[in-house]
VMD Tcl script that draws the C-alpha trace (Angstrom):
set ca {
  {17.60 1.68 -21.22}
  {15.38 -0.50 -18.62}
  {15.84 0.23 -15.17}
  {18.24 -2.39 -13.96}
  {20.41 -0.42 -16.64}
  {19.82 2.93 -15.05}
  {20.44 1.87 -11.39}
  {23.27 -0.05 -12.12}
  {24.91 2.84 -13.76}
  {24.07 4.61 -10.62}
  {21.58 6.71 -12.10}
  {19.10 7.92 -9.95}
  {15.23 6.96 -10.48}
  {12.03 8.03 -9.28}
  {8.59 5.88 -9.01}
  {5.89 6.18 -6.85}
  {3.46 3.65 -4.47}
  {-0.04 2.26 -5.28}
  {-2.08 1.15 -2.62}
  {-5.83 0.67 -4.16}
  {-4.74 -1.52 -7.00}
  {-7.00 1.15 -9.07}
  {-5.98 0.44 -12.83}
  {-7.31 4.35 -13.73}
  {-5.23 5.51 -10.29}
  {-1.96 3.76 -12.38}
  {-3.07 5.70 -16.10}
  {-2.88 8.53 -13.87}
  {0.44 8.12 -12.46}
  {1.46 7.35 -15.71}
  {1.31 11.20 -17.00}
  {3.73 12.08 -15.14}
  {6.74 10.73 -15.48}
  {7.65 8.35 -12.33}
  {10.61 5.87 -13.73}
  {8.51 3.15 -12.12}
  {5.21 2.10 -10.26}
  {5.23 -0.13 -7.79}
  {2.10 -1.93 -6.56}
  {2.76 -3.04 -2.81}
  {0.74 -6.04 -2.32}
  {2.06 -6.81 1.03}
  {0.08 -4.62 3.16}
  {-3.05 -4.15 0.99}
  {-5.72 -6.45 -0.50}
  {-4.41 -5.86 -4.39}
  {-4.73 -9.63 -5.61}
  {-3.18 -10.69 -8.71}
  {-5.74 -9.84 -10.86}
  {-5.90 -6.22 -9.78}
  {-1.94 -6.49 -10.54}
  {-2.51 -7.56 -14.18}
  {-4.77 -5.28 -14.77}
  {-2.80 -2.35 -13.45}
  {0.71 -3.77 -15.11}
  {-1.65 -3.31 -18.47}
  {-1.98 0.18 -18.02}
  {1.48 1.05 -17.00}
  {3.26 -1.22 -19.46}
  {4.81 1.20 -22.36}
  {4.62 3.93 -20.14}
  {6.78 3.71 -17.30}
  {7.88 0.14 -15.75}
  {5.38 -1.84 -13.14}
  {6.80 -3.04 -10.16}
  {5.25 -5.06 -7.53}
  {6.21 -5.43 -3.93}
  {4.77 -9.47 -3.12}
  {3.60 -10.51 -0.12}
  {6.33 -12.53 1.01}
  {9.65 -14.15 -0.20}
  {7.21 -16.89 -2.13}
  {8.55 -19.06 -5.38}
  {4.87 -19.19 -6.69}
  {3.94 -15.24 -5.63}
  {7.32 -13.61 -7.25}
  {6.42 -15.49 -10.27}
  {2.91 -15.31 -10.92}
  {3.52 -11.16 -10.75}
  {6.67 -11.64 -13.46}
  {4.33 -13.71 -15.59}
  {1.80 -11.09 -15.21}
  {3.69 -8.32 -16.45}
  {5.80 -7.08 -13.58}
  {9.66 -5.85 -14.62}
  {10.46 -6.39 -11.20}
  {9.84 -7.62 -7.48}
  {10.42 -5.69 -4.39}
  {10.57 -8.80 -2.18}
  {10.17 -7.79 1.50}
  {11.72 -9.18 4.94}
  {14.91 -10.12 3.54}
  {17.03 -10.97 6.28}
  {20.01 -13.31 5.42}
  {21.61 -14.05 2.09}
  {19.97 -17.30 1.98}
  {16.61 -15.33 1.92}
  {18.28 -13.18 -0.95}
  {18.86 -16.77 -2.58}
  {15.88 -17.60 -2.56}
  {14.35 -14.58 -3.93}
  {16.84 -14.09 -6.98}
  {16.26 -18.00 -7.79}
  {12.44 -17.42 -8.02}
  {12.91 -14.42 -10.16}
  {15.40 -15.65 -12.65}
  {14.95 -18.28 -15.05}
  {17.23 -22.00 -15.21}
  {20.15 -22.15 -15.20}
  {20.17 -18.70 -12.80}
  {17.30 -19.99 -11.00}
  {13.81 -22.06 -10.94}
  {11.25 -19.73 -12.36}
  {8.58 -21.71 -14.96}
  {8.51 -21.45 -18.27}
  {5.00 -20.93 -20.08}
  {3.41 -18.33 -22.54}
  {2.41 -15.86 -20.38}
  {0.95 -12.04 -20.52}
  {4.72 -11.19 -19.98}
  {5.78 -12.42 -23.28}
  {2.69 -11.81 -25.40}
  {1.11 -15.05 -24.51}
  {3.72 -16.60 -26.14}
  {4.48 -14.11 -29.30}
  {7.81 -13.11 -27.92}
  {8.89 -16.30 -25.75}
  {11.72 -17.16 -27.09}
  {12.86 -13.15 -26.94}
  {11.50 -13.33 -23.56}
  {13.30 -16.19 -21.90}
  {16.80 -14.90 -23.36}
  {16.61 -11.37 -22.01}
  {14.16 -11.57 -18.93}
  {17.29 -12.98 -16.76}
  {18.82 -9.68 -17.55}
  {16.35 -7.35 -17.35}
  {13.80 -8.45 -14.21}
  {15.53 -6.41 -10.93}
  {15.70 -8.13 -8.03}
  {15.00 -5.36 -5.37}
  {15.39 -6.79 -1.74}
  {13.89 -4.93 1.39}
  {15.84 -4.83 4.73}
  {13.62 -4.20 7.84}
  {15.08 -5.99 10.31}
  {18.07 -5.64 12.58}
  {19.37 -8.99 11.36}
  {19.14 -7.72 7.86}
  {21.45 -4.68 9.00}
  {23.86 -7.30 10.23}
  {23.89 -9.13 7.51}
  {24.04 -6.64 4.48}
  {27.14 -7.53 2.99}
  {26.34 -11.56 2.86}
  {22.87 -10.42 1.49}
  {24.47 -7.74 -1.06}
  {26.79 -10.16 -2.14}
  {24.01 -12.68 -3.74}
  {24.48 -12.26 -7.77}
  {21.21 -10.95 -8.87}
  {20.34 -8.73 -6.19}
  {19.77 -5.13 -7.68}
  {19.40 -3.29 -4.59}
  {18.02 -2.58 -1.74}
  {14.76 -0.99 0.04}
  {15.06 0.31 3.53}
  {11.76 -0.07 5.48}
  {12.37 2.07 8.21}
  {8.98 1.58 10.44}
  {9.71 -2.15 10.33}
  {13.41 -1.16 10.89}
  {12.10 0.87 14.43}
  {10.92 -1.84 15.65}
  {13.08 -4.71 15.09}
  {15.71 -2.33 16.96}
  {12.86 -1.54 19.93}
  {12.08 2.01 19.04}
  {8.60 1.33 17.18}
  {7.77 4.33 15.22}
  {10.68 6.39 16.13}
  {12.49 6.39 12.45}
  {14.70 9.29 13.46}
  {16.07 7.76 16.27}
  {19.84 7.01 16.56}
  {20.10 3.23 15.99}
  {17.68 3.43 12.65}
  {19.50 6.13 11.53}
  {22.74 4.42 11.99}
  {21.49 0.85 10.74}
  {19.97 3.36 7.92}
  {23.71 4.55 6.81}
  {25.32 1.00 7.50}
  {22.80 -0.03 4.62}
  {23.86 2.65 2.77}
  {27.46 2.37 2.90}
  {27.53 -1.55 2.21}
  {25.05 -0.88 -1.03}
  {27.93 1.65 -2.23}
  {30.96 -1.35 -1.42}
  {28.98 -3.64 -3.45}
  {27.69 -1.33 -6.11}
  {23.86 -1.75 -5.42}
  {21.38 0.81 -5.32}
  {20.14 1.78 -2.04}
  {16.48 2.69 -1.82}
  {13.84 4.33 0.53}
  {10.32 4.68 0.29}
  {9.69 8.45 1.03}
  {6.11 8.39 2.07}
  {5.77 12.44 2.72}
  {8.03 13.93 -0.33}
  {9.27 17.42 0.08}
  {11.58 19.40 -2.30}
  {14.22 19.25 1.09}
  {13.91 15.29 2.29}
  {13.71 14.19 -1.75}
  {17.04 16.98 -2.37}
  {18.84 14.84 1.11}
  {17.97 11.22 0.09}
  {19.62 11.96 -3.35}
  {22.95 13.61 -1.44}
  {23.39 10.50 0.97}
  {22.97 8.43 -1.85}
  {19.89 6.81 -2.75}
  {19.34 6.09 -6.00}
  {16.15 4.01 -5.46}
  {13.57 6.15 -4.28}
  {9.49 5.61 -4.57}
  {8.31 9.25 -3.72}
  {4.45 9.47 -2.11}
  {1.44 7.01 -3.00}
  {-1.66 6.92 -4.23}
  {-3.89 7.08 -0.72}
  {-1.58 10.11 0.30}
  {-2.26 12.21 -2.89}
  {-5.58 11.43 -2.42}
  {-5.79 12.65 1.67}
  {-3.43 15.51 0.65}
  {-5.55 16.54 -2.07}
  {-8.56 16.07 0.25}
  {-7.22 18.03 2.92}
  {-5.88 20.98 0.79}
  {-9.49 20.80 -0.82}
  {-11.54 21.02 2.33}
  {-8.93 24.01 4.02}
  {-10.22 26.05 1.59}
  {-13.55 26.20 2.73}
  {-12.17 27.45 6.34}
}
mol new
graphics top color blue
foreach p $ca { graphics top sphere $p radius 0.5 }
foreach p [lrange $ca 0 end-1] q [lrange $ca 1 end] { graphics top cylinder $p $q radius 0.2 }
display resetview
């Protein structure tokens, strides 16, 4: 069962964040047992070819995801064609912006992706496998960081091929003009309006929890998420640091 599967059966799943683009950092990651990896190459210089590379060493052993750098045609495809299962597409703020995302994802007659043998179907190998199930099986994960997004969640939810949903909740702050302040009242009630609409609709909800603990991961799961990227790669790598150095005190 892939993961659109899972989620849409409102199972929950569990990935994690990569940061460096580090193809050994993704092997890694791979031991143990995220659903998914996503590589987020929005606010980091991973390029495509650090993608590829990293999709090689995750693919077979859990499913590579990539967050693009913006709701682009050309940049949602080139990461499918490299090997992504999926695209979390970020500052998705009306349903024509979830149009445009799902077309660029999907295949004709769904959408307007390209056809051409490509690391995603063996270079050709398995195209004509490919093209029939990749409309089925690519999820369309669309991130809502915006106070217009909020607004206009059900439009955006309503858009055939949209999987889910991502919450960013810094960007979230301060398109509601509490920068930083995740845990203030209106983010935390824009936060549950997301989540209610992606229950009416029958969408998994998502957040990114950058700090995981056994209590926040244990909450996140009870309000609902079923979407959730736990940590990242630079954290586990300061945490470990830190933890490391304390010793020595």
């Amino acid at each position: 069962m892939n993961l659109k599967e899972k989620l849409s059966r409102n199972e929950t799943v569990f990935g994690t964040w990569i940061q460096t683009g580090n193809c050994v950092v993704a092997e890694i990651l791979c031991e143990y047992g995220f659903d998914f990896i996503a590589m987020d190459m929005e606010h980091t210089e991973i390029n495509e070819q650090e993608f590829a590379n990293a999709a090689r060493s995750i693919k077979g052993r859990s499913i590579p995801l990539a967050r693009v750098r913006e709701n682009d045609t050309i940049a949602i495809r080139r990461v499918l064609d490299s090997g992504a299962e999926g695209v979390i597409v970020p500052l998705v703020s009306t349903k024509e912006d979830a149009l445009k995302a799902v077309a660029a994802a999907k295949y004709p007659p769904f959408g307007i992706r390209g056809f051409a043998f490509v690391r995603a179907n063996g270079w050709g190998k398995e195209f004509d496998e490919y093209a029939i199930t990749a409309n089925k099986t690519i999820l369309v994960i669309v991130m809502i960081e915006s106070k217009q997004g909020v607004e206009n969640i059900d439009d955006i939810l309503s858009v055939d091929g949209v999987d889910g949903v991502l919450i960013g909740p810094y960007d979230l702050s301060g398109s509601y003009g509490v920068a930083g302040k995740t845990d203030h009242i209106l983010v935390k009630n824009a936060k549950n309006d997301v989540l209610d609409a992606c229950k009416r609709h029958g969408k998994a909800a998502g957040q990114h929890i950058v700090l995981p603990t056994k209590e926040n991961v244990a909450e996140a799961i009870k309000e609902g998420y079923t979407f959730l990227a736990l940590g990242m790669d630079t954290v586990f790598l300061a945490e470990g640091a830190k933890k490391t150095m304390e010793m020595t005190k």
